[in-house]
C-alpha positions as CSV (number, residue, x, y, z in Angstrom):
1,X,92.9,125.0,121.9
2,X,92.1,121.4,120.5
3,X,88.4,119.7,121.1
4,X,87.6,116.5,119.7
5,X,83.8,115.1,119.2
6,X,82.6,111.3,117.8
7,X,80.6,111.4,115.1
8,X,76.6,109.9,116.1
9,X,75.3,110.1,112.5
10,X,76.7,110.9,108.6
11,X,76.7,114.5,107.6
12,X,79.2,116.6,106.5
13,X,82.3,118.2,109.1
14,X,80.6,121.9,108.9
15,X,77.1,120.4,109.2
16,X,78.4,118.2,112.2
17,X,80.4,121.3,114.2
18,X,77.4,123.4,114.0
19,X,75.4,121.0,115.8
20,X,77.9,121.1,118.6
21,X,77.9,124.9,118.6
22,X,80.5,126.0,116.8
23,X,79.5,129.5,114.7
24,X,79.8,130.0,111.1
25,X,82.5,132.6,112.7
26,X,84.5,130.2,114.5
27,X,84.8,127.9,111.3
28,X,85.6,130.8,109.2
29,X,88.7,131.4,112.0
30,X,89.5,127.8,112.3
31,X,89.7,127.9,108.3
32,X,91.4,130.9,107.4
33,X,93.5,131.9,110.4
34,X,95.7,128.8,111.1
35,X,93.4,126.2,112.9
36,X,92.9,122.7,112.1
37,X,89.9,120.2,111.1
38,X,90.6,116.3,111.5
39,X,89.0,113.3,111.0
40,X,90.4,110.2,112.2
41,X,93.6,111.9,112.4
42,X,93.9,113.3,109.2
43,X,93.4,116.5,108.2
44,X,90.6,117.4,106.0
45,X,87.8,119.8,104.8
46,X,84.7,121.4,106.3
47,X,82.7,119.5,103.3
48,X,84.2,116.2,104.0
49,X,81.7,114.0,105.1
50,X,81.8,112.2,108.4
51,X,80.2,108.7,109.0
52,X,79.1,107.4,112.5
53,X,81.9,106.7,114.8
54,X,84.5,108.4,112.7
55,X,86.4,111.2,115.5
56,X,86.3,114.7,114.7
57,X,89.1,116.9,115.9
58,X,89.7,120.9,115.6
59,X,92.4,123.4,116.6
60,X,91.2,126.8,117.3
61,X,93.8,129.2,116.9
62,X,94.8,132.0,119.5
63,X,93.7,135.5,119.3
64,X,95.5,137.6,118.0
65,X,96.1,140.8,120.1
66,X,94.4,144.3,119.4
67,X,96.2,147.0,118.4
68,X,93.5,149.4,120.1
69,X,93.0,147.1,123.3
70,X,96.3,147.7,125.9
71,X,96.6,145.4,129.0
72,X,95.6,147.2,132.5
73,X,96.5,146.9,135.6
74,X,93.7,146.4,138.3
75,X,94.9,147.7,142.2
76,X,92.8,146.7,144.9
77,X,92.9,149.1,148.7
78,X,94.3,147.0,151.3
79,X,92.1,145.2,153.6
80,X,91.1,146.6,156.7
81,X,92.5,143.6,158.1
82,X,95.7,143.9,156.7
């Protein structure tokens, strides 16, 4: 999933996505678990800093499925109507 947010002030890119809610967690996942982080269209770090107007883009990458966790199946009773 890909957001992107324009920059209002100078700060650096972690500083910057926590303002807009993103967790210490999320980062960690976008860091270390194949998202992305760009600015302007290039890729960079959560320390590089970002300057008023600059456009500040992440990937968030898709869950990975649990090994304990196994898909059900939900059956509803037919309608009385039906």
């Amino acid at each position: 999933m890909r957001y992107e947010f324009t920059v209002g002030r100078s700060c650096r890119v972690k500083t910057f996505l926590k303002e807009h809610d993103i967790s210490k967690g999320l980062l960690a996942k976008i860091k270390f678990e194949g998202g992305h982080i760009w600015v302007n269209g290039e890729e960079q770090f959560a320390t590089y800093p970002v300057h008023e107007g600059d456009v500040v883009a992440i990937e968030i990458p898709d869950e990975a499925p649990h090994e304990t966790l196994k898909p059900c199946l939900l059956y509803t009773s037919p309608s009385p109507r039906d």
